[in-house]
C-alpha positions as CSV (number, residue, x, y, z in Angstrom):
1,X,101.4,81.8,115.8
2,X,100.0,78.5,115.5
3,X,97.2,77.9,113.1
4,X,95.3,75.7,111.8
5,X,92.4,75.2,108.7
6,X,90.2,73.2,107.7
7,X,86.9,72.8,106.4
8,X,83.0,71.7,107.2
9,X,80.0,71.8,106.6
10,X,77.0,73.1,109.0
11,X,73.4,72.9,107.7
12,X,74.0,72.4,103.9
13,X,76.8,75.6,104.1
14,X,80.4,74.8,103.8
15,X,82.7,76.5,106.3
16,X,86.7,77.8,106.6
17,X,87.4,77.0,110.4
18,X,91.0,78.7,110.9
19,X,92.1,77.5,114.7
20,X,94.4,80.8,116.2
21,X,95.9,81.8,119.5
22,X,93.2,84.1,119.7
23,X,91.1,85.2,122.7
24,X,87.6,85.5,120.5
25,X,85.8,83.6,117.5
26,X,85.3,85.8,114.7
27,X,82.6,85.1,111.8
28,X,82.4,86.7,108.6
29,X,80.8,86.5,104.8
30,X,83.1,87.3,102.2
31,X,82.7,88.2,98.6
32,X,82.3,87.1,95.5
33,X,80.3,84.3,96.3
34,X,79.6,84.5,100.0
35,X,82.8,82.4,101.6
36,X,81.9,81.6,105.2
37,X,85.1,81.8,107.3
38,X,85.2,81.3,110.9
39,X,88.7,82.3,112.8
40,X,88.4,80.9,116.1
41,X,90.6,80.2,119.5
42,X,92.5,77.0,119.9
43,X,90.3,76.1,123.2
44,X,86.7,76.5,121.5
45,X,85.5,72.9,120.7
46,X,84.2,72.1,117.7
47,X,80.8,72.0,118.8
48,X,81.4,75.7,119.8
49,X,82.1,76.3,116.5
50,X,79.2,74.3,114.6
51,X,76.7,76.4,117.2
52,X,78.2,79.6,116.3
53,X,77.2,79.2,113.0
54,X,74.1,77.7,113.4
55,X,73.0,81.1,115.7
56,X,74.4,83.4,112.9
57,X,72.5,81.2,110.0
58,X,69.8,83.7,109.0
59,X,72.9,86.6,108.6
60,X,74.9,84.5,106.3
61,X,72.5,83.1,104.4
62,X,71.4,87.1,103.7
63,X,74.9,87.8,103.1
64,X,75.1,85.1,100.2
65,X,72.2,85.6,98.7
66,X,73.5,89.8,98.7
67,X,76.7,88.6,96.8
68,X,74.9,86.8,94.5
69,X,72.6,89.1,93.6
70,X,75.3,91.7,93.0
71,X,76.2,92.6,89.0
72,X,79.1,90.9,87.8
73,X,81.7,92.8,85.2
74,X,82.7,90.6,81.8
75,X,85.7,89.6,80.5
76,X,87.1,92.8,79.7
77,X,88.3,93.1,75.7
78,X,89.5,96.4,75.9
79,X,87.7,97.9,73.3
80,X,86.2,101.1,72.6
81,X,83.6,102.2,74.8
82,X,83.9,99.9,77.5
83,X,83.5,100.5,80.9
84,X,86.4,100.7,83.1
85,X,86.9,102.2,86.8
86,X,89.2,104.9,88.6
87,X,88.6,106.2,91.7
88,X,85.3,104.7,92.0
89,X,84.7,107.0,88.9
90,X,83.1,105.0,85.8
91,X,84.8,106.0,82.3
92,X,84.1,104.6,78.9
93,X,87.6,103.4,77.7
94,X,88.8,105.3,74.2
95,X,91.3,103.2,72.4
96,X,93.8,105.9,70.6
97,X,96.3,103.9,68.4
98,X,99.7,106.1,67.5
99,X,103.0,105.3,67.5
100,X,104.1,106.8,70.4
101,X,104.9,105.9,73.8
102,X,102.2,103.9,75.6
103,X,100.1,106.0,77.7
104,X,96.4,106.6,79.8
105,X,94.9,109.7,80.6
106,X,91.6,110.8,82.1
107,X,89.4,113.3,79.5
108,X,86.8,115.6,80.7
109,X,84.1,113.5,83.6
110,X,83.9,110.0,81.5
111,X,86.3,108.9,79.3
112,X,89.4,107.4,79.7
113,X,92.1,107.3,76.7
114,X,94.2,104.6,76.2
115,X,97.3,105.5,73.6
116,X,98.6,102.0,72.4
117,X,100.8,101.4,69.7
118,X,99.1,100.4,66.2
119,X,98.3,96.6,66.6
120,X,98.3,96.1,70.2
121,X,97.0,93.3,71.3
122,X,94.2,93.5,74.3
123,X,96.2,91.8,76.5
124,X,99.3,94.4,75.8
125,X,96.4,97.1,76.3
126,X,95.6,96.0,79.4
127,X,99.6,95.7,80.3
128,X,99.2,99.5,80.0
129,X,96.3,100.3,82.0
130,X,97.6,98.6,84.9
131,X,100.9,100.1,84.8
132,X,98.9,103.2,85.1
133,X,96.7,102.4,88.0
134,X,99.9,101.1,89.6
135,X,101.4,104.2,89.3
136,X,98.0,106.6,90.5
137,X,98.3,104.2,93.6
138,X,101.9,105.2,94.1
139,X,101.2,108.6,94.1
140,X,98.4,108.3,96.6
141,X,99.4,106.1,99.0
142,X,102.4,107.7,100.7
143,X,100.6,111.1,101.6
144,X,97.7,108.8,103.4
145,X,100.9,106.4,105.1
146,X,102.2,110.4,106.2
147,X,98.6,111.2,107.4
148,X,97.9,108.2,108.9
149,X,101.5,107.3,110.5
150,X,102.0,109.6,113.1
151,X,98.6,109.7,114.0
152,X,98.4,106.0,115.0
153,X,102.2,106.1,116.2
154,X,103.3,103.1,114.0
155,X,105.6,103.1,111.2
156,X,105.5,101.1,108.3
157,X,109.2,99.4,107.0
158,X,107.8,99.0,103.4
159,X,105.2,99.3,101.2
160,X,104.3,97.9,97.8
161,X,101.0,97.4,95.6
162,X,100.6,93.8,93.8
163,X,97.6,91.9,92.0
164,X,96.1,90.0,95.2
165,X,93.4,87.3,94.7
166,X,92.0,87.1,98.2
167,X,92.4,90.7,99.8
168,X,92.2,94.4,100.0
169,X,95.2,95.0,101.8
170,X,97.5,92.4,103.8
171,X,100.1,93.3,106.7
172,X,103.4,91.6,107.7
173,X,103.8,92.4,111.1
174,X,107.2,91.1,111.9
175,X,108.5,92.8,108.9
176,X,106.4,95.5,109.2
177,X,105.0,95.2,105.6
178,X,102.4,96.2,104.2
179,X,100.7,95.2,100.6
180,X,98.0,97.1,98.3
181,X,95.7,95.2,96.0
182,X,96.3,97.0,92.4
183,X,92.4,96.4,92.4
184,X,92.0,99.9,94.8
185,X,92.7,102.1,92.3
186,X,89.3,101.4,90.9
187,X,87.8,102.3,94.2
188,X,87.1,105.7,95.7
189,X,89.5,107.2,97.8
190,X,88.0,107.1,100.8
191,X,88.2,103.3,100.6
192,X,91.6,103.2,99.6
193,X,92.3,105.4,103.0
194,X,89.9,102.9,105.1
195,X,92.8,100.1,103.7
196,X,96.1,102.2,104.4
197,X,94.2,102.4,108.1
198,X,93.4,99.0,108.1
199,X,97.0,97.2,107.5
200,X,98.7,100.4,109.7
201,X,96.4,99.3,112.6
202,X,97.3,96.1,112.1
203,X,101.1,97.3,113.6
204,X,99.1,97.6,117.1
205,X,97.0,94.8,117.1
206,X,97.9,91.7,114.7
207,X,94.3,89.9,114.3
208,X,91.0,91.7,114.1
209,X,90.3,90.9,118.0
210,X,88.0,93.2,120.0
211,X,91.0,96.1,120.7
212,X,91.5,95.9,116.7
213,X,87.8,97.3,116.0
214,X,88.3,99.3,119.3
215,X,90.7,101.7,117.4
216,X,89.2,101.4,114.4
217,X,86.0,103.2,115.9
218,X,88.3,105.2,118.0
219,X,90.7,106.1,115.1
220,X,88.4,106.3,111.5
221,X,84.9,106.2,113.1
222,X,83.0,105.3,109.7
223,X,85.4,102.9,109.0
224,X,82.2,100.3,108.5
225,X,80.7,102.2,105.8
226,X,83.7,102.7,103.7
227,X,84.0,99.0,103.9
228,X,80.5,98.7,102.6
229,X,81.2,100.8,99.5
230,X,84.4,98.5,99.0
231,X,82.5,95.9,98.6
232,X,79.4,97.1,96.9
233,X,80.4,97.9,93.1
234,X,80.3,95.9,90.5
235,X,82.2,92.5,91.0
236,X,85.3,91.9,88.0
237,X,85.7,88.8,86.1
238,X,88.1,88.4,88.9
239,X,87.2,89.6,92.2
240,X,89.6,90.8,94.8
241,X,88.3,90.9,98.5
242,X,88.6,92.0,102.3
C-alpha cells in the first residue's frame, strides 16, 4: 500500500501526516509525550489536513497536557525494594543472591524475588527478569490466540513477543504475523487480551478504518476502556505505546 510521511506544524503543534490508500482520516494522541499523528487518504488536500487539526485543537492539547502530567518510572537499578510490575500487580523487587540457577518468583500479594548469582551485575539482573516476563507472556498468550481465533474466524501463522519502542502489539497481514511488546506482561490481563484482539482483528480489516472499530464494538465491546488502563500507569524510563 502506498504511503507516505512527513511532518508539520499547525498552531505551534508539530504533526506526523502519514498519506494511505485509505477511505477516512484518522487523528490520534499518543503517549509518552503526546505525539500527534494524523493517517489520512491520498485525496485529502493538505488544507484538509491542517483544518482537521485545527477543529480537534482543544482535544489534543488536553491529551498532551494528560501525558505530561502522568508519573514517570526511573531508571530502574534493580535493587532491593524497588518497584517493579506484573500483571498490572505492583511488587517490591527482593534481590536473593545464591549460587544457583537464575530465577524469579512471585511471594505472597507484593514481592517479587529475584535469585541471581553472587555478584550479578544490574544489567545481568535485569537479563533475568525479562526472560521471565517473556516466558509468563508465552504461557498466556496462546489460550487468548485459542479463545479469540475461532471466535473472529481468522488464524494467525505466527506469533512471537519482542522489546518494541513504538507499540503494544503490531500485525503483518500478508504474513499473517503477529508481534507482542515484552512491555504487556506488566499490564493486567485484560489489557493484554484487548492486544491479542487488536492484531487478530487486524486479519479482517488491515487499518483502523471505520469496519475496524465496528468489530471491535461488535466483538470486545469495552475494548476502549481496556485501552485506557493500557495507557494510564505509570510511564517507564522507556515507554512503549499503542
Amino acid at each position: 500500500m502506498t504511503t507516505e510521511t512527513r511532518h508539520v506544524t499547525v498552531s505551534g503543534i508539530k504533526v506526523e501526516v502519514v498519506r494511505k490508500d485509505i477511505k477516512n482520516l484518522h487523528l490520534g494522541v499518543y503517549p509518552p509525550h503526546g505525539r500527534v499523528r494524523v493517517a489520512a487518504p491520498l485525496v485529502v488536500s493538505d488544507e484538509a489536513v491542517r483544518l482537521a487539526v485545527i477543529d480537534k485543537l482543544g482535544w489534543i492539547k488536553r491529551q498532551k497536557a494528560k501525558f505530561a502530567e502522568q508519573p514517570r518510572q526511573t531508571q530502574r537499578e534493580m535493587v532491593n525494594g524497588e518497584s517493579h510490575y506484573f500483571l498490572g500487580q505492583r511488587y517490591r523487587l527482593q534481590v536473593q543472591e545464591r549460587d544457583a540457577p537464575a530465577n524469579v518468583a512471585v511471594r505472597g500479594i507484593a514481592s517479587l524475588d529475584l535469585f541471581v548469582r553472587p555478584g550479578a551485575r544490574p544489567e545481568q539482573r535485569e537479563a533475568v527478569l525479562l526472560h521471565w516476563y517473556r516466558e509468563q507472556l508465552k504461557t498466556l498468550i496462546p489460550s487468548l490466540l485459542e479463545k479469540w481465533q475461532p471466535t473472529l474466524d481468522v488464524q494467525a501463522n505466527h506469533w512471537g513477543i519482542k522489546k518494541m519502542k513504538t507499540k503494544w502489539g503490531s500485525c503483518n497481514t500478508k504474513a499473517k504475523r503477529l508481534w507482542f511488546n515484552l512491555e504487556l506482561a506488566k499490564k493486567p490481563v485484560a489489557c493484554l487480551e484487548y492486544i491479542v484482539v487488536h492484531e487478530l482483528v487486524h486479519l479482517l480489516e488491515r487499518n483502523h478504518t471505520e469496519r475496524f472499530t465496528a468489530l471491535m464494538d461488535l466483538h470486545l465491546p469495552d475494548w476502549q476502556r481496556r485501552r485506557e488502563t493500557l495507557n494510564a500507569g505509570a510511564l517507564g524510563h522507556e515507554q512503549w505505546n499503542y
